[in-house]
N, C-alpha and C positions, 0 to 999 in steps of 0.2 A: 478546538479543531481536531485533535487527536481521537477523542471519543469518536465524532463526526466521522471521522474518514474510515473509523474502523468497521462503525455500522454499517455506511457506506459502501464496503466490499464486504459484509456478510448479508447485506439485503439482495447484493447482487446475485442470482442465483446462476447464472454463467459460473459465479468465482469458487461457489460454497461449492457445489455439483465435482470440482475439482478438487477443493482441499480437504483432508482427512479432518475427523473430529476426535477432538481430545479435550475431555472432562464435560462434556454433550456440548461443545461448542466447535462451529470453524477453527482451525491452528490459522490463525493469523494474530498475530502479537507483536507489540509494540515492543523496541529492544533487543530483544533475545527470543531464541525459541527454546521453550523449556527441555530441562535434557526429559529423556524417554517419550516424548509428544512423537507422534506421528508424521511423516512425507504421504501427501504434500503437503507443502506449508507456505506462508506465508511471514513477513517479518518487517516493518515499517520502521524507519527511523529518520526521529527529526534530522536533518541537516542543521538548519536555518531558519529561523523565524523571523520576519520584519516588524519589527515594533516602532515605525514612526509614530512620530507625534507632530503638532501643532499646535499654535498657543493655547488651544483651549483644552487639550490633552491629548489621547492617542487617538489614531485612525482606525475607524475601527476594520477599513479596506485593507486587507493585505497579502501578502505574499508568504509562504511557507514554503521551502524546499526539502522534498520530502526522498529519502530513499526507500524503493520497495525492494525485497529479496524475493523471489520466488524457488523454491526448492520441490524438488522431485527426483525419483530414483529412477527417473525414464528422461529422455531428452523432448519426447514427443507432449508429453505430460507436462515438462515446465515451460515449453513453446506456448502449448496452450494455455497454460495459468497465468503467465504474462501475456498475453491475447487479452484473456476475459478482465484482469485486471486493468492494462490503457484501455479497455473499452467500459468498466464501471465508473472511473477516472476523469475520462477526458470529454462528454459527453457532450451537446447543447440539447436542450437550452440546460439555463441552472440547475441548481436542485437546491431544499435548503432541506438539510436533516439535522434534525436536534437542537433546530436554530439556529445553525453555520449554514450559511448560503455560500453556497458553491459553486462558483463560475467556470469558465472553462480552464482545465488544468495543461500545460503543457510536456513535454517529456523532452527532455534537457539530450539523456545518454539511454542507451540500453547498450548492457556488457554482459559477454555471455562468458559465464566464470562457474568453474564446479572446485569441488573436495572431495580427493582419497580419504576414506573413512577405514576403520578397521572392520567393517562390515563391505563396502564395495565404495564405488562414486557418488558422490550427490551432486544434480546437476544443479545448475544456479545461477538465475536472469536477474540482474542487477538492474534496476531503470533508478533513473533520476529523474525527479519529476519537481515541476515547480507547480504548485497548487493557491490558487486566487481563491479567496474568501472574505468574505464580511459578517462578524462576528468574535 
């Protein structure tokens, strides 16, 4: 699913259109954002993943709760990059990329949170998002 989701917001061309590239790719990364990489960015982390099971093994139906960070050195800038991103996200109908079929995703929170840098502010839209899939 991770793969999936990341494609997912770099296929979206609302999201790339906004986020800087670093090492010829979209800055959106799983965990961490690399130090020296570029604003805007993006940053994904698992919360949660549902691994039920039933007698005959796992579901392959599930739930993942996913945090998104959005970052940017403008306010106007990571408004919008969380825009394009619940709308690459949340969409109907499905979508299945890379084999992860992807249902409709919900958004849990969005918190709007920055950091004093020794260079200036970064602003920084926090969503919570719980994301349905099968695969």
């Amino acid at each position: 699913m991770e793969t999936a989701l990341r494609r997912r917001l770099m296929d979206a061309a609302p999201v790339t259109q906004l986020t800087a590239t670093w090492e010829g790719f979209p800055c959106i990364f799983w965990s961490v954002r690399p130090d020296g990489s570029p604003f805007p960015a993006i940053v994904l982390t698992l919360v949660y993943d549902d691994r039920s099971q039933n007698f005959a093994g796992f579901n392959t139906f599930r739930s993942s709760r996913v945090q998104i960070d959005c970052y940017a050195l403008d306010y106007p800038t990571v408004a919008a990059l969380r825009e394009a991103v619940i709308a690459a996200v949340v969409p109907e109908p499905a979508a299945e990329i890379q084999g992860v079929r992807f249902l409709r995703a919900f958004i849990n929170t969005v918190v709007d949170r920055g950091d004093q840098t020794d260079t200036g502010f970064v602003h920084r839209q926090l969503m919570d998002i719980t994301v349905w899939h099968d695969a």
